[in-house]
matplotlib code that plots the C-alpha trace (Angstrom):
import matplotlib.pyplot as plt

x = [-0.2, 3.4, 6.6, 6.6, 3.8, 6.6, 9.6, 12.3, 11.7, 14.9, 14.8, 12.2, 14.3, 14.3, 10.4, 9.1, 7.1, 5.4, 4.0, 3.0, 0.9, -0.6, -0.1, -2.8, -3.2, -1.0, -1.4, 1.8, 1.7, -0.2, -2.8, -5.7, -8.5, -6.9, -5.0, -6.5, -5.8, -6.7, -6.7, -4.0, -4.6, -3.6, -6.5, -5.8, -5.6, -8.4, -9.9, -7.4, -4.4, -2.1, -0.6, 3.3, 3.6, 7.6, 8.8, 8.3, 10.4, 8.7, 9.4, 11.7, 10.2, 6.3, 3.8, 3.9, 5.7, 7.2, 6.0, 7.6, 6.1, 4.4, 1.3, 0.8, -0.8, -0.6, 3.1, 4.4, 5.4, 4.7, 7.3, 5.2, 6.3, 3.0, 4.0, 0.7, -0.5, 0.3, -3.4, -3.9, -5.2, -1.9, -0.3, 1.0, 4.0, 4.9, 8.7, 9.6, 13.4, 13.8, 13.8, 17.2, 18.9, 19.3, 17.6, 13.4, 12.6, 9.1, 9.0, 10.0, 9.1, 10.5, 11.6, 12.9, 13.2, 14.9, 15.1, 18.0, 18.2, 15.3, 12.8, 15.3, 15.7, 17.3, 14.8, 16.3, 14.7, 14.9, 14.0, 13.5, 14.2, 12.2, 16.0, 16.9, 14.6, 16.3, 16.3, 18.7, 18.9, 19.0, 19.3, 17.3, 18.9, 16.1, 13.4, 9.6, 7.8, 6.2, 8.3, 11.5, 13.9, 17.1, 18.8, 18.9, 22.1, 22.1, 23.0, 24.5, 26.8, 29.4, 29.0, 25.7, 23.3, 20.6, 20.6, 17.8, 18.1, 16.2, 16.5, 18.4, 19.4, 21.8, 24.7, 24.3, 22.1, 21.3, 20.1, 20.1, 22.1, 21.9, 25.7, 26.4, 26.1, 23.0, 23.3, 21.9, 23.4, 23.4, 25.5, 25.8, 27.0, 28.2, 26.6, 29.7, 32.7, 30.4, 31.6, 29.8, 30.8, 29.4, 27.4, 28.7, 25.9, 27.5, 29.5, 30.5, 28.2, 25.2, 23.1, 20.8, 21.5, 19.2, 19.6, 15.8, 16.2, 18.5, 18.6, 21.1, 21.9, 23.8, 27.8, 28.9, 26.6, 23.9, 22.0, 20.6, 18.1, 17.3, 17.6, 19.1, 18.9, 21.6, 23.0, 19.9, 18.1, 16.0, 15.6, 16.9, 16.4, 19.1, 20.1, 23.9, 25.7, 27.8, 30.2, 30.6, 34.0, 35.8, 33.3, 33.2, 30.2, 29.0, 26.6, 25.4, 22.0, 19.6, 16.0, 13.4, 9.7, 8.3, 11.4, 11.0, 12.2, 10.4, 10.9, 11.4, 11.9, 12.9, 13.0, 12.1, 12.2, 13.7, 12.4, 13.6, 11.7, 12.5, 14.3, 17.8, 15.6, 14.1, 10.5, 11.1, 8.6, 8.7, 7.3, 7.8, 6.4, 6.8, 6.3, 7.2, 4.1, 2.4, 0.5, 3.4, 2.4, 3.1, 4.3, 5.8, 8.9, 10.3, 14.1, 15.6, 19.3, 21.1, 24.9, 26.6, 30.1, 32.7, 33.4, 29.9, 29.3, 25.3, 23.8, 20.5, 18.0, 18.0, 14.2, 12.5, 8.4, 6.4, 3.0, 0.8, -1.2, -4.2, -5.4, -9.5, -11.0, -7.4, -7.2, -2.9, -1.1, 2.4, 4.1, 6.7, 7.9, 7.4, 6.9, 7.0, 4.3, 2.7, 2.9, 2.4, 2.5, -0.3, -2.9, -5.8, -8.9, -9.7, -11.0, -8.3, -6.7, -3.5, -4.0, -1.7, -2.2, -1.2, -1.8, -1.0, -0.3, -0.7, 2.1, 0.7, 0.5, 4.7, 5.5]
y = [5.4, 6.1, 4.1, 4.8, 2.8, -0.1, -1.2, 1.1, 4.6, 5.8, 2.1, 3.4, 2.5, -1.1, -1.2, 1.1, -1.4, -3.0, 0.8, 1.3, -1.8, -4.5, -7.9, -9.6, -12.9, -12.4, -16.0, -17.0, -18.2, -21.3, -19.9, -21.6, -21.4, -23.8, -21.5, -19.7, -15.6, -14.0, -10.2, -9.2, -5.7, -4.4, -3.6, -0.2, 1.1, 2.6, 3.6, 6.1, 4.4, 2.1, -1.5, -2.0, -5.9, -6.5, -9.5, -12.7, -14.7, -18.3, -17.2, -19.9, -23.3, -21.9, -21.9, -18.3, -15.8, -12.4, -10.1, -6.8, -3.0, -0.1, 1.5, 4.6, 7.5, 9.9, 10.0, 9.2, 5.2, 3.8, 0.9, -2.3, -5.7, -8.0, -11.6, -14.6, -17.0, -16.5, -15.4, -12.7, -12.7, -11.9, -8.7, -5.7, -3.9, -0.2, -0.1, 3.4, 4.6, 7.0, 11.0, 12.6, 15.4, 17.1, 14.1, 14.1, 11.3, 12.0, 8.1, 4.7, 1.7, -2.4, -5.0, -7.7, -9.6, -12.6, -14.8, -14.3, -16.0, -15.2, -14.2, -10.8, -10.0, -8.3, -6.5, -4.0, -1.1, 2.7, 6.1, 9.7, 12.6, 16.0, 17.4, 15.0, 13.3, 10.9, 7.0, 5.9, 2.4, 0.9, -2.4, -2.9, -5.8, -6.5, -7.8, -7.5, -4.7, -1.4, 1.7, 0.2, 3.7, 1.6, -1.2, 0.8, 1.5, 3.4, 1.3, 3.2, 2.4, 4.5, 7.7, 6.5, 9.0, 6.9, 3.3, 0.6, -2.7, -5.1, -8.8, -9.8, -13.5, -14.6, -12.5, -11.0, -7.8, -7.2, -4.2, -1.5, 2.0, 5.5, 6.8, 10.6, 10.2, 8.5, 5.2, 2.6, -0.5, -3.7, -4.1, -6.7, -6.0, -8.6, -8.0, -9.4, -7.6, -4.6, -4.5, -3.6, -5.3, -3.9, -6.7, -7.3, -9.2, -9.5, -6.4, -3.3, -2.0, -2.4, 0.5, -1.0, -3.7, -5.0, -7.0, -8.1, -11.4, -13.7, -17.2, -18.6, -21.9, -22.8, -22.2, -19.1, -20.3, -17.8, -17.5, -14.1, -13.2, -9.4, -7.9, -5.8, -3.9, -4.6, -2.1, -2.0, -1.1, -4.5, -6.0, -9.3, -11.2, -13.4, -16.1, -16.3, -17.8, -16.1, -17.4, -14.8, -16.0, -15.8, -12.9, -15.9, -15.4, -18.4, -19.9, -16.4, -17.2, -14.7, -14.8, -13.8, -13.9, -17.7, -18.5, -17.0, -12.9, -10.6, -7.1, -7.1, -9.6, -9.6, -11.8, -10.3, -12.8, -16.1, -19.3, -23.0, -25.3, -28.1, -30.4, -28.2, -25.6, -22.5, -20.5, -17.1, -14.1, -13.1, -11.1, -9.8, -8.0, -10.1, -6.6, -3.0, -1.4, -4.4, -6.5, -7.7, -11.0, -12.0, -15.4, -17.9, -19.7, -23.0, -23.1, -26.4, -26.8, -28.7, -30.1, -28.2, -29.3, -31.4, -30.2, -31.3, -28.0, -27.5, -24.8, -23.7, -24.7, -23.0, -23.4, -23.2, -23.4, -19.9, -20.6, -17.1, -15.7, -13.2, -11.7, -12.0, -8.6, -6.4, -4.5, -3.6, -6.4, -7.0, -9.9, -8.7, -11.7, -15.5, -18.2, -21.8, -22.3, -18.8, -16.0, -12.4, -8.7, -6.2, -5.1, -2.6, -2.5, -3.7, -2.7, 0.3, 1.9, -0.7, -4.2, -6.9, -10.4, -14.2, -16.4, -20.1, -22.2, -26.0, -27.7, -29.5, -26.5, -26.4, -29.2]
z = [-13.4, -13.5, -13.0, -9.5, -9.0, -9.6, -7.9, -9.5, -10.0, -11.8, -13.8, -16.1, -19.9, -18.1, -16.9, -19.2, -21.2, -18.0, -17.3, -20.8, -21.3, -19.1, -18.9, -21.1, -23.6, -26.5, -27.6, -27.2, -23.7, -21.7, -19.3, -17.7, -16.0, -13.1, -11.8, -8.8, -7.9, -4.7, -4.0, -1.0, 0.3, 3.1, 4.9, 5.7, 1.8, 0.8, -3.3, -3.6, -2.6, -4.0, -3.2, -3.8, -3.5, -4.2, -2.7, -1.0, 1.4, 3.4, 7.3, 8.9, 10.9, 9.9, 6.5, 6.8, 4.3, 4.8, 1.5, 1.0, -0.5, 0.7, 0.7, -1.3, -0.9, -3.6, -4.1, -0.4, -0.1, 3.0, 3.5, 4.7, 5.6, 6.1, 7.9, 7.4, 5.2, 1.4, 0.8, 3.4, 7.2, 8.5, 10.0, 8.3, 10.0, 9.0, 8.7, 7.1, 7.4, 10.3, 10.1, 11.7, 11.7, 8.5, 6.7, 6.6, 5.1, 2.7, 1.1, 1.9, -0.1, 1.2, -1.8, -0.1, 3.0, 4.5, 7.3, 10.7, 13.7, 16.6, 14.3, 12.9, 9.8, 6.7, 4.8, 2.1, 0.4, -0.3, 0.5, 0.2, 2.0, 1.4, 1.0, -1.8, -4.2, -5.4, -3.9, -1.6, -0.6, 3.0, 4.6, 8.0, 10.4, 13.3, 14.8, 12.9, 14.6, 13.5, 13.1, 14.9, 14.8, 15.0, 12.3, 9.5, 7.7, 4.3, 1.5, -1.7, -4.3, -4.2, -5.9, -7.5, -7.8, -6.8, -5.4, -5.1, -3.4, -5.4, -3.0, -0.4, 0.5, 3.1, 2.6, -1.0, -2.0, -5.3, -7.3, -9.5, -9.5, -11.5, -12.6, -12.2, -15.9, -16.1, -17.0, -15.2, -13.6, -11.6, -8.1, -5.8, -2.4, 0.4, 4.2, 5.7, 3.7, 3.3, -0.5, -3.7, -7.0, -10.4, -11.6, -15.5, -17.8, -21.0, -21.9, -20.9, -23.8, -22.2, -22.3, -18.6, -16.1, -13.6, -10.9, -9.3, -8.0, -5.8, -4.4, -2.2, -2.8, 0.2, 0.9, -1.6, -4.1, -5.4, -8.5, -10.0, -12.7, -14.1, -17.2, -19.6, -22.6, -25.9, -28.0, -30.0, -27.0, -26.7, -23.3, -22.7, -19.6, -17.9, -14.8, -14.1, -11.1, -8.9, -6.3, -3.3, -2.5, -5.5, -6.9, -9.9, -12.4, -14.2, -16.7, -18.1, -19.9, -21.8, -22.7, -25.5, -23.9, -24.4, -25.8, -29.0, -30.7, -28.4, -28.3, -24.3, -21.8, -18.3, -14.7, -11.6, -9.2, -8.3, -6.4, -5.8, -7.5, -4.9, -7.6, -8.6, -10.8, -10.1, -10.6, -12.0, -12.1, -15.8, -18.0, -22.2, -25.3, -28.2, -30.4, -29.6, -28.2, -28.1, -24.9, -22.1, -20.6, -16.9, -16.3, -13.7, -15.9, -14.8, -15.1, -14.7, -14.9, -17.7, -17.9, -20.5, -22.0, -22.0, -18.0, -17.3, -15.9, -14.6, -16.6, -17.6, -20.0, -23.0, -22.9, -20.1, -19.8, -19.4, -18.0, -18.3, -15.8, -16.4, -13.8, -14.2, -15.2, -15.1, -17.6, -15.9, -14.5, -13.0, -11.9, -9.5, -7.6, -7.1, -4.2, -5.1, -7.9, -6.6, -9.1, -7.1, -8.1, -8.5, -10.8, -11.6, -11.9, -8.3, -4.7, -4.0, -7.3, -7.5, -5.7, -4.9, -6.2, -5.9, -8.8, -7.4, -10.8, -10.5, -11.0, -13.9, -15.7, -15.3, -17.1]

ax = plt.figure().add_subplot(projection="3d")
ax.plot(x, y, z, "-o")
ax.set_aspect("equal")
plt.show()
């Protein structure tokens, strides 16, 4: 298995431990036998093929959910964007980025998705060519249909030497970029201004950013969770606020797995709770080379200072989830108290998952 069998190809100093050891019981994480996990394949994968499950949106006025990723065969992604009921039974559309002239494209893989008026969307990913190996993002505004060959628009940060759209939510993109140099950071871009800002964590002396998840939460109000790596190379995750109309970031927060010194730690998705908090796909090495646990962490806002500003907890709950049987687990994204993401050994050689976690387990 290599990194590509994840979301970021070029992210591998940010991902590396989630290729290099499955999630599994460390101890230092609630899991239970409550919670219930269902396999979600796309039907047409076979043994030797892989599932790329990346991200979930709920599809507008209906119990359905869009969930993003690709099926692959061998190393060629085939971008996928299934639309049904969180456990399977719906219908998978193939949504690959168009050849033209000049530009063949040889991979395409979907992150993220959301909701536009008439049953459109924005769904964001990237792509190959067999002239250029490296990923380039796009954004796709349209209607859900197999291989549409109009919408898509290219989506790179400027002079990046790779781009890859993480989420998308109303009128914000987040994701990651590769620097002619190498290093690797976090962008936001705005649909309507058609801007890129460099997304700044905590300092300029970061040696990775990521940007994995965002949720709008209504005017120019968003909140985004990723993670990055210190100085000292450890991986920290975080949740900040960012106002899109001021460009404004707020409330900065970082993590240690289970809220305690972990080697690595990082978010890679982002939920409402329902009540002014969030659900977060998480997951963290409490020692260097040891077991990385997937979990779904409740984040519940706090008031902070004399301003009464609405922060974050400082502790938020991690509830584990163990896939039965994997020996390789990932938690990529989250859906109201529904943990998804893939794992191995299954039915095809990398499978997707939900893991719905009973809210009495969040506490």
């Amino acid at each position: 298995m290599t990194s590509a069998m994840q979301r970021s190809i070029f992210l591998i100093s940010i991902v590396i431990a989630s290729v290099l050891a499955a999630c599994g019981g460390d101890g230092t994480s609630s899991s239970s036998t409550a919670i219930t996990y269902t396999t979600l394949n796309n039907p047409i994968a076979t043994a030797a093929n892989y599932m790329s499950l990346t991200g979930i949106r709920g599809v507008d006025n209906s119990t359905d959910v869009y969930i993003t990723g690709a099926t692959i065969v061998g190393t060629t992604y085939i971008a996928q964007l299934y639309k049904g009921p969180l456990t399977g039974g719906g219908t998978y559309y193939t949504m690959p980025f168009p050849s033209s002239t000049g530009a063949t494209i040889s991979s395409t893989n979907s992150y993220s998705v959301d909701n536009l008026a008439n049953g459109a969307v924005n769904l964001v990913g990237s792509y190959t060519t067999t002239q250029n190996a490296n990923q380039q993002g796009f954004i796709y505004t349209g209607s859900v249909t197999n291989n549409p060959t109009s919408g898509y628009v290219t989506l790179n940060y400027p002079s990046a030497r790779q781009t890859i759209p993480h989420s998308v939510m109303n009128d914000l993109v987040v994701g990651g970029y590769e620097t002619p140099l190498g290093k690797l950071r976090a962008f936001i871009y705005q649909i309507s201004t058609g801007q890129f800002t460099d997304l700044k964590v905590v300092t300029d002396a970061n040696n990775a950013v990521t940007a994995y998840g965002v949720w709008h939460n209504g005017g120019n109000s968003y909140t985004i969770v990723g993670g990055y790596t210190d100085i000292t190379t450890k991986e920290q995750a975080y949740i900040l606020d960012y106002d899109s109309s001021t460009g404004v970031i707020t409330n900065t927060t970082t993590y240690t797995y289970n809220n305690q010194a972990s080697a690595l730690t990082h978010f890679e998705g982002i939920t409402t709770n329902g009540n002014g908090g969030y659900y977060l796909a998480g997951f963290g090495q409490v020692t260097s080379g040891g077991a990385v646990s997937c979990a779904l962490v409740s984040m519940t806002r706090t008031i902070l200072g004399p301003l009464k500003t609405a922060g974050f907890t400082t502790t938020p709950t991690w509830v584990q989830a163990v896939f039965p049987g994997a020996t390789t687990q990932y938690a990529n994204t989250v859906y109201q108290n529904n943990l998804l993401g893939t794992y191995l050994p299954g039915p095809i050689a990398l499978n997707g998952y939900v893991a719905n976690i009973p809210t009495s387990l969040i506490k």
